[in-house]
Structures are given as C-alpha cells and as structure tokens.
N, C-alpha and C positions, 0 to 999 in steps of 0.2 A: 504494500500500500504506500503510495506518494506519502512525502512526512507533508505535503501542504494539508493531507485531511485529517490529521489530528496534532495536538499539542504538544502533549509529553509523552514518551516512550520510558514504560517499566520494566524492565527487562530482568530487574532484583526481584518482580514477585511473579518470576516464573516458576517450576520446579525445575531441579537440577537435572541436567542432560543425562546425568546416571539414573536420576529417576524416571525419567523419561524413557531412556531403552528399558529399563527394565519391566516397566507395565506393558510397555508397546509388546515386547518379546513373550510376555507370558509367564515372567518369573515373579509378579504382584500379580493379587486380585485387586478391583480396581478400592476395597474399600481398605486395603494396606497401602494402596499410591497416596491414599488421600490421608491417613494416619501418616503416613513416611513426608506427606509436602506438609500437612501442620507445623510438624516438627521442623523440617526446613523455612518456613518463612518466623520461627521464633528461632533459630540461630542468630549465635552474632558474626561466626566467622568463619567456622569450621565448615559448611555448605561452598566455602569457596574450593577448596578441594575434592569436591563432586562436579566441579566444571570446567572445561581448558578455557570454552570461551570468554563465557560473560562472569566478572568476580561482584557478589553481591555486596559482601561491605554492609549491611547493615537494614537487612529485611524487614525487621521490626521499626525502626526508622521510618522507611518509605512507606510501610504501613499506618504508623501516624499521620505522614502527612497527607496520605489518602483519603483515610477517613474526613479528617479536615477538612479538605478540598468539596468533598462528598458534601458534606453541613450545607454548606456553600450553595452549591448548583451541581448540576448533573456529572455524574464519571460513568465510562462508556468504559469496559475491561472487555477487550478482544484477543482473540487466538486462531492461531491457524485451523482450528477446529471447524469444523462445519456449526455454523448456526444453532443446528436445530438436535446437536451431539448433547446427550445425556452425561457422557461421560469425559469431561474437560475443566480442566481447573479453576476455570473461571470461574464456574458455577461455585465452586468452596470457599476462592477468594471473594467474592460476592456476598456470603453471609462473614 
C-alpha cells in the first residue's frame, strides 16, 4: 500500500516472524499464536531476537500510544491478511 494512504506505520505490534512461520507451518494452534503474541507485544526486549528484520524496542510503548491516539479519533490496524480472515492479529491487537 502507497505510505500516501495512511499515517503511521507499526511495525512493533506485529508478531514476530518466528511466530509467524511457526502458526503459518502448523507447529501452533492458532489459540497458542495468540497466547505466544500477548506475551510478545508485553516484552521489553527480548522479542527483538525473534526477528532479523524489524527490532521492536518497546511494544508496550507503542501500545500506549495507540491507545491514546484511539481516545482521540479513529485507528485503522491493517495486515496482509485478507479482510474478512478470522484468524489474524489484528483482531487481538484490536481488543
């Protein structure tokens, strides 16, 4: 997606790419991905070494300020996922 149709890109409250292969491949059920990304987005640091790419720094952080933002006006939380997918993280980041 063009960064002109949205704001800010979060890339810290994704789960981590080892969690990621590992529900994709079959080795989580999806309600251990979503126990195993809780636990990931309340890391402070150690989450960074579950990922070569993106280093998160401070999950809990960018979660406050999401919230925050939230109070505010509208946050839109997208993912490569299909729309109308049951099972994507959005939906957990969301509550």
């Amino acid at each position: 997606m063009s960064t002109s149709r949205y704001d800010v890109w979060m890339p810290s409250l994704a789960p981590s790419e080892r969690l990621i292969r590992s529900v994709q491949a079959g080795r989580l059920t999806w309600a251990q991905f979503i126990r195993e990304y809780r636990r990931e987005l309340l890391m402070d640091g150690p989450v960074d070494a579950r990922s070569r790419t993106i280093k998160n720094r401070g999950q809990k952080f960018t979660l406050r300020l999401l919230a925050r933002v939230a109070r505010k006006g509208r946050v839109t939380v997208m993912c490569h996922c299909a729309e109308d997918q049951a099972q994507c993280h959005r939906h957990e980041l969301r509550k």
